[in-house]
C-alpha positions in Angstrom: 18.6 1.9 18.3 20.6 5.0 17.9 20.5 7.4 20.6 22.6 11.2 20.5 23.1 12.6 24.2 23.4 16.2 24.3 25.4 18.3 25.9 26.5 21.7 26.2 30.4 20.8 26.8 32.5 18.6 28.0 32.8 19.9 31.7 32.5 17.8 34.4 29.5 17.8 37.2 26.7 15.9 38.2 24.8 15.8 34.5 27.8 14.9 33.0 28.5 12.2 34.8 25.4 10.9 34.3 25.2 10.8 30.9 28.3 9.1 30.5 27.3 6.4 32.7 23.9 6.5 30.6 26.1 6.1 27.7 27.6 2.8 28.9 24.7 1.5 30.7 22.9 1.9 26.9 26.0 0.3 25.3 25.6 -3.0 27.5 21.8 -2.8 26.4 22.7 -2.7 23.2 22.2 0.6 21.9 24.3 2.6 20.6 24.7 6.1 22.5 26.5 9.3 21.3 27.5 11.8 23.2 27.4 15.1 21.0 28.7 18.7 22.6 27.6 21.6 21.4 30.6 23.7 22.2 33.9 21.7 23.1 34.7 18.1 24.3 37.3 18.7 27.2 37.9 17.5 30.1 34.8 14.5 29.7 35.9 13.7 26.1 39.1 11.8 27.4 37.0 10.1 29.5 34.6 8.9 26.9 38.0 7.7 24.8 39.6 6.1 27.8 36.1 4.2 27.9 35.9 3.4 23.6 32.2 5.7 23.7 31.7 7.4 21.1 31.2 11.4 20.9 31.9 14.5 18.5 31.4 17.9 19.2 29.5 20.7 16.9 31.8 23.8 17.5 28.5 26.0 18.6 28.1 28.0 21.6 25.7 28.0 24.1 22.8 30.7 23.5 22.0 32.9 20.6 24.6 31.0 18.6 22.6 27.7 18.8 19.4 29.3 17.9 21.4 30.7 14.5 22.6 27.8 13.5 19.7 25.3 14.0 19.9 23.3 10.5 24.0 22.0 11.6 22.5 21.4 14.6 20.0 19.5 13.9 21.9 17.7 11.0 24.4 16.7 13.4 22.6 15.3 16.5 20.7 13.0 13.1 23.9 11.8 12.5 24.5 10.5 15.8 20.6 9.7 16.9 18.8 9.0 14.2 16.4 7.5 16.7 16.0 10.0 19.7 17.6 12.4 21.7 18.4 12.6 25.7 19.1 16.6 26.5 21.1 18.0 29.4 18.0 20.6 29.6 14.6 21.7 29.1 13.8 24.8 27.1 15.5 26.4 23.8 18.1 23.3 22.9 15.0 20.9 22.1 13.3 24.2 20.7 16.2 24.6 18.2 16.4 20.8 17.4 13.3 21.1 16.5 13.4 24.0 14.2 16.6 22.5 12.6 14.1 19.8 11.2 15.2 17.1 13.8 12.2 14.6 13.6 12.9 11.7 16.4 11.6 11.8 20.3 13.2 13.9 22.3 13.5 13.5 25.8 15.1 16.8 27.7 15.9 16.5 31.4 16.4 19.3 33.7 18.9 19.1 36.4 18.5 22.5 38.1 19.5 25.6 35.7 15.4 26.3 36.3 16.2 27.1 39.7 18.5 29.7 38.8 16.7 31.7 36.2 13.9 33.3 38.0 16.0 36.5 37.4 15.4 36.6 33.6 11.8 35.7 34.1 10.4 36.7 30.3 13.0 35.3 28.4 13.0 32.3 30.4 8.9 32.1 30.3 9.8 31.9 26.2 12.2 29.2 26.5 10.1 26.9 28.8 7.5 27.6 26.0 9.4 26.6 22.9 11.0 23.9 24.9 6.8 22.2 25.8 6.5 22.7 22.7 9.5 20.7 21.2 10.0 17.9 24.2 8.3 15.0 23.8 8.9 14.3 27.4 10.7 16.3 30.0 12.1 14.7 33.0 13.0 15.9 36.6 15.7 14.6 38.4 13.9 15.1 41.7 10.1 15.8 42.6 11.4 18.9 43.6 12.5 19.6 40.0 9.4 18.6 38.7 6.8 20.7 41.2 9.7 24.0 39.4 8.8 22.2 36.1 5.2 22.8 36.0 5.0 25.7 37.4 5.9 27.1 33.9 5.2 25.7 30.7 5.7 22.4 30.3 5.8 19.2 28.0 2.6 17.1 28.2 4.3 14.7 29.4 6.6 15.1 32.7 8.4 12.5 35.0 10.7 12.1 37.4 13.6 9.9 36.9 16.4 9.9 39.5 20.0 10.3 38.9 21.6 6.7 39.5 25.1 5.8 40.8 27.0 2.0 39.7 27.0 0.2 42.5 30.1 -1.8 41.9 32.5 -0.1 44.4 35.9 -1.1 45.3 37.0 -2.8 48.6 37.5 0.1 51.5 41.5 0.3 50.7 43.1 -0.8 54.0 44.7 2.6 54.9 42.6 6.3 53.5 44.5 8.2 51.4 44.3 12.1 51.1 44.4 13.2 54.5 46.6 13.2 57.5 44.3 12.4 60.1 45.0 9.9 62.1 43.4 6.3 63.4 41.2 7.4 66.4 40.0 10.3 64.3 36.6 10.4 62.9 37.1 11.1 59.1 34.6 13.3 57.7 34.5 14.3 54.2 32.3 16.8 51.3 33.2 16.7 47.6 31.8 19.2 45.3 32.6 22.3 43.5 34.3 25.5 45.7 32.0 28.0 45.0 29.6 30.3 46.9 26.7 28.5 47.9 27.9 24.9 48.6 28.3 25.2 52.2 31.8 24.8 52.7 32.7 27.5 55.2 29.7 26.7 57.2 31.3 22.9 57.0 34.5 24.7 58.4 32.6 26.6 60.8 31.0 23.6 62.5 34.5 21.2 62.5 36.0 24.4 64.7 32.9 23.7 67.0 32.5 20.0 67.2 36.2 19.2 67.2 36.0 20.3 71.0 34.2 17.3 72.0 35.3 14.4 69.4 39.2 13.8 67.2 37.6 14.3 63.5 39.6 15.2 60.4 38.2 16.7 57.4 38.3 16.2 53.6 37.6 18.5 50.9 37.8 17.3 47.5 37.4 19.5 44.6 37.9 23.3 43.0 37.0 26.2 42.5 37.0 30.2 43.0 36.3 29.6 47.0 39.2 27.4 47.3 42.0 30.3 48.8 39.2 31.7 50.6 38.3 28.5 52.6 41.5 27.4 53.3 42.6 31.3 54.7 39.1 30.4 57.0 40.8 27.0 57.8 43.7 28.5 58.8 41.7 31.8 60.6 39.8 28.9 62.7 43.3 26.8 63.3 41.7 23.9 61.7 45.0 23.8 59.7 45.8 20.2 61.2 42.7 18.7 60.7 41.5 19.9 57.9 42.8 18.5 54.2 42.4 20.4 50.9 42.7 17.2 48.1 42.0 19.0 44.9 39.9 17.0 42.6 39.3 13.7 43.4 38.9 11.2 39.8 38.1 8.1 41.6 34.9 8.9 44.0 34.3 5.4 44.6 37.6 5.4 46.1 37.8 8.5 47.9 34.3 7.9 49.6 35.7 4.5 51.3 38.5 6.7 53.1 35.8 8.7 55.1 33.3 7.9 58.0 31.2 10.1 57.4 30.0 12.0 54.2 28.6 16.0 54.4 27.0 17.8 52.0 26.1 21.2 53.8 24.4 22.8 50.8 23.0 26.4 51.6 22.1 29.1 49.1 22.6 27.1 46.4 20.1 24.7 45.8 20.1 21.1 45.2 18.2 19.2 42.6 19.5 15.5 42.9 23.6 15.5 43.8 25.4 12.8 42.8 27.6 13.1 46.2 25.5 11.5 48.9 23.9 8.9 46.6 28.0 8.5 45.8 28.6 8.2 49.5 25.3 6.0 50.8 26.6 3.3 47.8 30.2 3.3 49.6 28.1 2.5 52.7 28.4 6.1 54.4 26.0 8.1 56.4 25.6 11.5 54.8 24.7 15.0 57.2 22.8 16.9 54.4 21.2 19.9 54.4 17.1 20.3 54.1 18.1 21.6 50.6 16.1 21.2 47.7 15.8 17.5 46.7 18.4 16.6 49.2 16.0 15.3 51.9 14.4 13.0 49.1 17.8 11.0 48.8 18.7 11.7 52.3 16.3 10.0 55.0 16.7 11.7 58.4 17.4 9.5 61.2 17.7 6.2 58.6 20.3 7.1 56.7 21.7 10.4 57.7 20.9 13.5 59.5 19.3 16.5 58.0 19.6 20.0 59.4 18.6 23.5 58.6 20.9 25.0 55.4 23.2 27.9 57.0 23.1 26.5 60.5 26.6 25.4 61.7 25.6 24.9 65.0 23.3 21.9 64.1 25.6 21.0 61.8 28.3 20.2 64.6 26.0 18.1 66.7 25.0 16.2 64.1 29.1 15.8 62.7 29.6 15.0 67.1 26.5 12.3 67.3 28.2 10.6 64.4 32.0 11.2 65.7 31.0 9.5 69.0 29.3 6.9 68.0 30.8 4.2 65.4 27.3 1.6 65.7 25.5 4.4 64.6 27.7 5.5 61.6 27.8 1.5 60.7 23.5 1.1 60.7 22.9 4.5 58.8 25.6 3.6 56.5 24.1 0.4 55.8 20.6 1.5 55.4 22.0 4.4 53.0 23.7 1.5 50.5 20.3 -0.4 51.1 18.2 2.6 49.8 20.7 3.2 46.7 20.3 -0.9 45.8 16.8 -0.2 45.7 15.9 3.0 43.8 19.4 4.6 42.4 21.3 1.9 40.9 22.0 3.2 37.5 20.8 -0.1 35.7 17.1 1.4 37.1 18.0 5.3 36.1 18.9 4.0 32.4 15.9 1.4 32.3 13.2 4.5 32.6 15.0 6.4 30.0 15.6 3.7 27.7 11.7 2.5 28.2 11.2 6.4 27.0 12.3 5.8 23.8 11.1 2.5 22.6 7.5 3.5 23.6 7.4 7.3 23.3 4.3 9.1 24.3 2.4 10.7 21.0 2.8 13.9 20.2 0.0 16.3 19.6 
């Protein structure tokens, strides 16, 4: 079996990285995966080299380009899947495959862009149409996602397939790295992109709170347009000593064993199924998680976290203090979280349901 996995480019988030853990996991099975970008490789195509997968690129770009060009399209995602097609959406980029000629299953899966397109309501109603029509199956990566997917038009056939994780972490390395804090310090940490929405400053907001009552550090892995601004409110809340900007962070697996405790304190932008706590329950962490989307599906309040309102950094604190001051607790919700993960977000499960997609794909009407 020859499978094309399509994305838009090579940037790196939460559908990227699944699909080029899709790609090995189908590689071990094997199948033989591609991973095709419309637009540009970079930075995920040195990854798929360092790794020997396979990928090429088209040159398109995203949009009205696509839908011009639909026969190089569809000629090239042949050329790589000649047996089906895993999409990075739902909507016009299974539409266009279609209308390029492009004959084998495909199987798009939404990972959130529907919750952020309400504004352009027609134009959307018209993708979500061409895309039921083209989609032999669409998949969401949470039931929330899926409850936003019928709502509109829809393929006859949706499911709900979660993200999944490899569970083979490394050993916790005997001293963290990327912070400064300090052995009687709680470590807390959140990963994720700095932008408007991620919860960040409300993260900064409770640490200035809770750090009264409990010695915590905090680490903040990632980029992006919010970065100066959350490190001048760092520095504006005199966090400046227990607070750690790291950049990116390559290794996750890694960087999640340096912390006690994970946070993702999502607010206006909504979650459909991060990658970061089901990152941070494998490593064996609690995670604080906002009541965000499909958050409180991975999340289980009281088992394997805590879950509080989104915007709230006053709950926030007492949940980062309950877990600062006491290390039994961090150890039993950590254990549960890595149990839950074991059970229903390894990604030898995640690439099972897709793979079981294509070798028995529904008929199409």
């Amino acid at each position: 079996m020859r499978l094309a996995l399509v994305l838009w480019k090579g940037d790196i988030g939460g559908a990227e990285v699944l699909s080029l853990s899709l790609a090995e996991q189908f590689r071990r099975r094997g199948v033989e995966a591609t991973v095709v970008f419309i637009e540009g490789p970079e930075p995920l195509g040195s990854r798929l080299d360092e790794l020997g997968l396979p990928h090429r690129s088209i040159g398109l770009q995203r949009g009205r380009h696509v839908l011009r060009h639909p026969f190089r399209y569809a000629r090239e995602v042949t050329q790589a899947g000649p047996d089906g097609a895993l999409l990075v959406t739902c909507g016009y980029m299974g539409a266009a495959l279609r209308a390029g000629g492009y004959k084998a299953p495909i199987v798009a899966v939404e990972h959130g862009d529907v919750l952020y397109e309400k504004r352009r309501r027609p134009l959307r109603w018209c993708a979500r149409r061409a895309g039921a029509w083209a989609d032999d199956v669409e998949v969401g990566v949470s039931e929330f996602i899926v409850d936003w997917l019928t709502a509109d038009p829809h393929a006859d056939d949706v499911r709900c397939i979660y993200n999944g994780i490899d569970l083979n972490v490394p050993e916790a390395p005997s001293h963290p790295g990327g912070s400064a804090r300090t052995s009687e310090e709680c470590a807390l940490a959140f990963a994720g992109r700095l932008v408007f929405g991620k919860g960040a400053d409300y993260l900064l907001q409770a640490l200035a709170e809770s750090r009264r009552s409990a010695q915590m550090h905090l680490t903040i892995a990632g980029d992006g347009p919010e970065g100066p601004r959350l490190e001048s409110l760092a520095r504006e809340l005199g966090l400046s000593g227990s607070v750690t900007f790291a950049g990116l962070a390559h290794e996750m697996a890694r960087f999640w064993q340096t912390c006690d405790v994970a946070v993702v304190p999502s607010a206006e932008f909504v979650e459909a199924c991060p990658m970061v706590p089901l990152e941070a329950m494998a490593a064996g962490k609690p995670v604080i998680a906002t009541a965000n989307g499909g958050l409180p599906e991975l999340v289980i309040d009281g088992e394997t976290g805590t879950v509080v309102p989104p915007g709230d950094p006053v709950a926030l604190a007492r949940a980062i203090e309950r877990y600062a001051g006491d290390r039994e607790l961090r150890q039993r919700h950590g254990s549960a979280g890595r149990a839950r993960v074991v059970e229903r977000f390894g990604i030898e499960r995640c690439a099972g349901e897709y793979l079981e997609i294509f070798r028995n794909p529904p008929a199409r009407r």
